[in-house]
C-alpha positions in Angstrom: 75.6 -17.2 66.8 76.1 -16.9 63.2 77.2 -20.7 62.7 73.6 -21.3 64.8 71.9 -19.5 62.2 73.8 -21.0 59.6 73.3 -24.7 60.9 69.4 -23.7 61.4 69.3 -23.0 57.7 70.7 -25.9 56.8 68.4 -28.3 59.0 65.0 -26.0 57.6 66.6 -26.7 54.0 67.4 -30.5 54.6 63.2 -30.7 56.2 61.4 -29.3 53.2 63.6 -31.1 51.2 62.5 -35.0 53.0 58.9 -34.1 53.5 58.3 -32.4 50.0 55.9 -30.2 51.0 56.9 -26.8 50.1 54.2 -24.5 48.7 55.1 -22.2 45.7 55.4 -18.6 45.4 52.5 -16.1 46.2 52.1 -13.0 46.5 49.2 -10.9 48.6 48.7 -8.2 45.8 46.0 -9.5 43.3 46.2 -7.0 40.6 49.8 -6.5 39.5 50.0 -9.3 37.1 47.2 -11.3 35.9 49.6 -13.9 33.9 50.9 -15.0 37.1 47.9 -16.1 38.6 46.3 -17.4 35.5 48.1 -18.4 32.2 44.8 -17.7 30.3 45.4 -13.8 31.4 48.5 -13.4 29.3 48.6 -10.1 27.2 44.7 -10.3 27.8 44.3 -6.1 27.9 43.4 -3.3 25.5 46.9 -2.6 24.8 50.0 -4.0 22.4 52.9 -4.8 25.5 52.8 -4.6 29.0 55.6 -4.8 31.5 55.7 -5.5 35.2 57.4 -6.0 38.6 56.8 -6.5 42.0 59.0 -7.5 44.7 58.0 -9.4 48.5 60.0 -9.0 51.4 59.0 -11.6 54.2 60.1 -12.8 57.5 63.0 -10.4 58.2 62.4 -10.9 61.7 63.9 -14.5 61.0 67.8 -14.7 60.0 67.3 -13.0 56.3 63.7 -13.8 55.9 62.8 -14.5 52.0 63.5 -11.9 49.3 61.1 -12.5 46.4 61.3 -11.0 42.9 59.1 -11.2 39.4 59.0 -9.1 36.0 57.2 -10.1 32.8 56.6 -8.7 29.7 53.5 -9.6 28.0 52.5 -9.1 24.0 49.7 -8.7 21.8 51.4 -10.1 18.4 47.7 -10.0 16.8 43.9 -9.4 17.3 41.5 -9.1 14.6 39.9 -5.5 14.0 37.5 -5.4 16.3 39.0 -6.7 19.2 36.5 -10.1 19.3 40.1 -12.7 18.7 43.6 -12.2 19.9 46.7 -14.0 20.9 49.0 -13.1 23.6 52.3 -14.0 24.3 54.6 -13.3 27.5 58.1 -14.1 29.0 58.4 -13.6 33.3 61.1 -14.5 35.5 61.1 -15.5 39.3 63.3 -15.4 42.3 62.4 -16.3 45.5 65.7 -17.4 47.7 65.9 -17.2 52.2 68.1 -17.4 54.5 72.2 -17.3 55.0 72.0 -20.2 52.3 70.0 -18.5 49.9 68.1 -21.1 49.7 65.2 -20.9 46.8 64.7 -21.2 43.1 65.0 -19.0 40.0 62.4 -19.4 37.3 62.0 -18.6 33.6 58.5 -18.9 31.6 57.3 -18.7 28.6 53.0 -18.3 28.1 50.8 -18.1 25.4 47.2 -17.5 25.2 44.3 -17.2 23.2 40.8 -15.0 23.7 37.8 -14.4 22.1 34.2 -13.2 22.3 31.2 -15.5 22.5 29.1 -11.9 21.3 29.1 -9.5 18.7 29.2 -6.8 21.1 32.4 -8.0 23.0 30.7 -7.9 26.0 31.7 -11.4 27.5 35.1 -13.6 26.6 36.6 -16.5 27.2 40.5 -17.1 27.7 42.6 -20.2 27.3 46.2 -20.4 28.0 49.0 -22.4 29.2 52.5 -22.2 30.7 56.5 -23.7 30.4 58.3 -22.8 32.6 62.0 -23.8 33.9 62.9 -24.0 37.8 66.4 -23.8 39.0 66.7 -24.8 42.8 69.6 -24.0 44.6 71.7 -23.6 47.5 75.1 -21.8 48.5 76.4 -24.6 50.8 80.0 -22.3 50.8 78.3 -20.5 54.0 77.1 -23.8 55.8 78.7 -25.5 58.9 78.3 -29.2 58.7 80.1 -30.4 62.0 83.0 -28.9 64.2 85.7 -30.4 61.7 84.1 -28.6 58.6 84.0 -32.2 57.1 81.5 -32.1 54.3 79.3 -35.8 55.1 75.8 -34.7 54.9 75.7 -36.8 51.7 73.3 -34.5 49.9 74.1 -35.1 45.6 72.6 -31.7 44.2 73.1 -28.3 44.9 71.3 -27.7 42.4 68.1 -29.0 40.7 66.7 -28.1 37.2 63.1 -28.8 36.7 60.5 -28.2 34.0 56.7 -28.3 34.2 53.1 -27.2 32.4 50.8 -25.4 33.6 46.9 -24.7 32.2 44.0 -22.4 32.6 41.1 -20.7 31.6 39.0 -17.7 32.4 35.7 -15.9 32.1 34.7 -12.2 31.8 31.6 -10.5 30.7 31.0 -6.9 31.1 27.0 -5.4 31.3 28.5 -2.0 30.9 30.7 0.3 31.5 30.9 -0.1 35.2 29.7 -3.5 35.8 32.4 -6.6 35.5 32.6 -10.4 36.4 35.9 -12.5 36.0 36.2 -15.9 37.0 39.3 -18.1 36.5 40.6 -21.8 37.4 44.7 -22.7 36.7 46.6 -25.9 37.3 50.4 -25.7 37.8 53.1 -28.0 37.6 50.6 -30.7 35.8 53.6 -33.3 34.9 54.5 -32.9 38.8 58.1 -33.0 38.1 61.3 -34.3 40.8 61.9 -32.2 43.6 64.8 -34.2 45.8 68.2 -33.3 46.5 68.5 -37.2 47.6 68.0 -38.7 43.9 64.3 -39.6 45.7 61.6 -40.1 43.4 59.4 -40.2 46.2 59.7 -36.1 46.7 58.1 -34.2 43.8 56.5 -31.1 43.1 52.8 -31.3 43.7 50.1 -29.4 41.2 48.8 -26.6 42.5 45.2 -25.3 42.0 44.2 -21.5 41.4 40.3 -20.3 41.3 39.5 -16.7 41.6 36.1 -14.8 41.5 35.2 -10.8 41.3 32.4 -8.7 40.3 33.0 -4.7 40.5 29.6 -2.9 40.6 29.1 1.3 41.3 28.5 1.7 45.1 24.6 3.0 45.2 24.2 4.0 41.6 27.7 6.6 41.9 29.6 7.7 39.1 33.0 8.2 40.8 32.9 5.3 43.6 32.6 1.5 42.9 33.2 -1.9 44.7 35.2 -4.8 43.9 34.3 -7.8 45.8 37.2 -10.9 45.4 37.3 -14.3 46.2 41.1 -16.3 45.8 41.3 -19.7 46.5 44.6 -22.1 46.4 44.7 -25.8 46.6 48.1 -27.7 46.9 48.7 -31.4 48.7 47.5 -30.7 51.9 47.3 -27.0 52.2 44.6 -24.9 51.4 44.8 -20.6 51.3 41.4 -18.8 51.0 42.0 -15.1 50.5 38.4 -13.0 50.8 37.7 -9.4 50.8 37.5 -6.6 48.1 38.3 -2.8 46.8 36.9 0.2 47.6 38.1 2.4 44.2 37.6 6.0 43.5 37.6 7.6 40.1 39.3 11.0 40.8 39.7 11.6 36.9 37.7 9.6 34.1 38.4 12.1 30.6 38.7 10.7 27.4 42.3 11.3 27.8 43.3 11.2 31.2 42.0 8.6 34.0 43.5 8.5 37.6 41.9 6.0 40.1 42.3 5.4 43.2 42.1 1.9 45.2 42.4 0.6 48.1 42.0 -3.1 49.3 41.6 -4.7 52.0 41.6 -8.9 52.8 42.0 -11.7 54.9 44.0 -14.7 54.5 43.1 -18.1 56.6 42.6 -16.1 59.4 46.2 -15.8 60.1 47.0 -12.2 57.9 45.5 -9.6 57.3 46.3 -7.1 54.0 45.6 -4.1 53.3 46.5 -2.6 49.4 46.6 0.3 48.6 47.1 1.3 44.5 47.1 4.1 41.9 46.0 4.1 38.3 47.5 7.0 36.2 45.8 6.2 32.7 48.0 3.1 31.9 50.1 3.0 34.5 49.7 1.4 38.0 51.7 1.5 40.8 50.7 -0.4 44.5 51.6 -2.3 47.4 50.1 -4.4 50.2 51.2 -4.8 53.8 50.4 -8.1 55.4 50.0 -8.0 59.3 50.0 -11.3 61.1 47.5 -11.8 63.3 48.4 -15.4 63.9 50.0 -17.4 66.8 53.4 -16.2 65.0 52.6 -12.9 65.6 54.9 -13.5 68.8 57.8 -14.3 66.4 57.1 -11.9 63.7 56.4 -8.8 66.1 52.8 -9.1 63.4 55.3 -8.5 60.4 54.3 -10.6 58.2 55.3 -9.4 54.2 56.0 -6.3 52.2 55.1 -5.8 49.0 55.2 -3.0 46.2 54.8 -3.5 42.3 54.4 -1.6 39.3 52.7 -2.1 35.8 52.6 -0.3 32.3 50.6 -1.3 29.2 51.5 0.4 26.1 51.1 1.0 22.3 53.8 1.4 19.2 53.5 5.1 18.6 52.3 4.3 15.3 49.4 2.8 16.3 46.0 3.9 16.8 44.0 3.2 19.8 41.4 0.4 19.6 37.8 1.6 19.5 36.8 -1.8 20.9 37.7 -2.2 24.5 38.4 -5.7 25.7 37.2 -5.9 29.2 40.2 -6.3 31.2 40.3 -7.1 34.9 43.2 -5.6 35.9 42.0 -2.6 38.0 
């Protein structure tokens, strides 16, 4: 039974690899890091660094299901005094590997960015940012059964492929006050649309992907601890198309000048095939969450309605020599 699996593995890997029609990483939580949505939202936040991680467990229903892994850290190196111009640089890595082969790729990127306000009172900004990044694909073929006779003929060249693309974007955000924000966004990936083939096949490549999101968070009838957060994400990429629709529901259970916890929890659906539910916690600048995705899809018969898990952390933070900004960039993030 374990060969079977093994030779299933294989045949999956040797599909994707013909047809070229893989779709990249995703993940169902929307808040845990801007940057990897949107280039333009690198180091875009009130603070000097940030770091984060989040980690997606999928399909263990299925052999060893996918394992999927990203961290960043984002910086601030400069903004002028009163917040209205800044630059922001960040480094993230990626791993995202299935299956008895371990099938998947390992990334490394690099992103800069650059914000500023179209007001004097900060109240609306524009981002711009872009994105190299380094993707290793790989496969252990040391746990693969070709044939009876072990004889290694499947006459694939690389184990492993190295590619390199750029990606773009660029976001809007405008605050009214306090408790009223809307953030737009658009992102291209993998513009050069580099080889993908473990066949030397020109032919297979990595096609660009297209990112738009939309949000507006408003206070639920006029109240000063309870607000909404509508969200629109929508992905483009060859031929497949992922709508994800719904919103938050947050509650401010602390809001002092020193201490703010918030509660949120969201709730979406995906296609019609998944629906997720997200719960997260805000603890002034740290934020811990997690999303559950249940299939409600024809797979559901497969996946017993598991479809992912997902839980990720975040903390922006200042040099302890440095004094707060008086001028709040309006950040998206929560």
């Amino acid at each position: 039974m374990k060969h079977g699996k093994r030779k299933i593995m294989l045949a999956l890997v040797l599909i994707l690899s013909f047809q070229g029609r893989t779709q990249d990483i995703h993940f169902s939580s929307t808040g845990f890091n801007p940057m990897f949505f949107n280039p333009a939202m690198t180091a875009f936040m009130n603070n000097t660094f940030r770091v984060s991680t989040i980690y997606r467990n999928q399909w263990q229903t299925i052999s060893e299901g996918y394992n999927t892994f990203f961290a960043a850290f984002e910086l601030q190196p400069w903004s002028n005094v009163d917040a209205s111009r800044a630059v922001g640089l960040g480094l993230c890595f990626t791993s995202d590997v299935a299956g008895s082969l371990s099938f998947g790729e390992r990334d490394i990127a690099i992103a800069g960015s650059y914000f500023f306000s179209l007001d004097r009172n900060n109240k609306t900004y524009i981002s711009v940012g872009g994105e190299a990044m380094r993707k290793n694909w790989s496969m252990n073929l040391l746990n693969a059964e070709f044939n009876p006779e072990g004889i290694y003929n499947d006459e694939i060249k690389y184990e492993n492929l190295n590619t390199y693309d750029l990606s773009l974007g660029v976001s809007f955000q405008h605050v009214a006050d306090d408790e009223h924000l809307l953030y737009a966004g658009v992102s291209c990936f993998h513009i050069n649309q580099p080889s993908l083939s473990y066949f030397d096949n020109d032919d297979i490549y990595l096609h660009r992907r297209l990112f738009a999101n939309l949000s507006y968070m408003f206070p639920f009838k006029n109240s000063e601890t309870i607000s909404l957060n509508p969200q629109v994400f929508y992905q483009h990429q060859h031929k497949f198309n992922e709508i994800l629709i719904g919103g938050e529901f947050l509650l401010k259970i602390n809001d002092m000048i020193f201490t703010r916890e918030i509660f949120s929890l969201g709730l979406y659906l995906r296609n019609a095939d998944a629906l997720v539910v997200s719960p997260k916690f805000r603890y002034n600048n740290f934020i811990a969450g997690m999303s559950y995705d249940v299939n409600i899809s024809k797979l559901n018969k497969v996946s017993a309605t598991y479809g992912a898990f997902e839980i990720w952390l975040s903390y922006a933070f200042d040099p302890y020599y440095q004094r707060q900004k008086t001028t709040k960039i309006p950040c998206p993030i929560f």
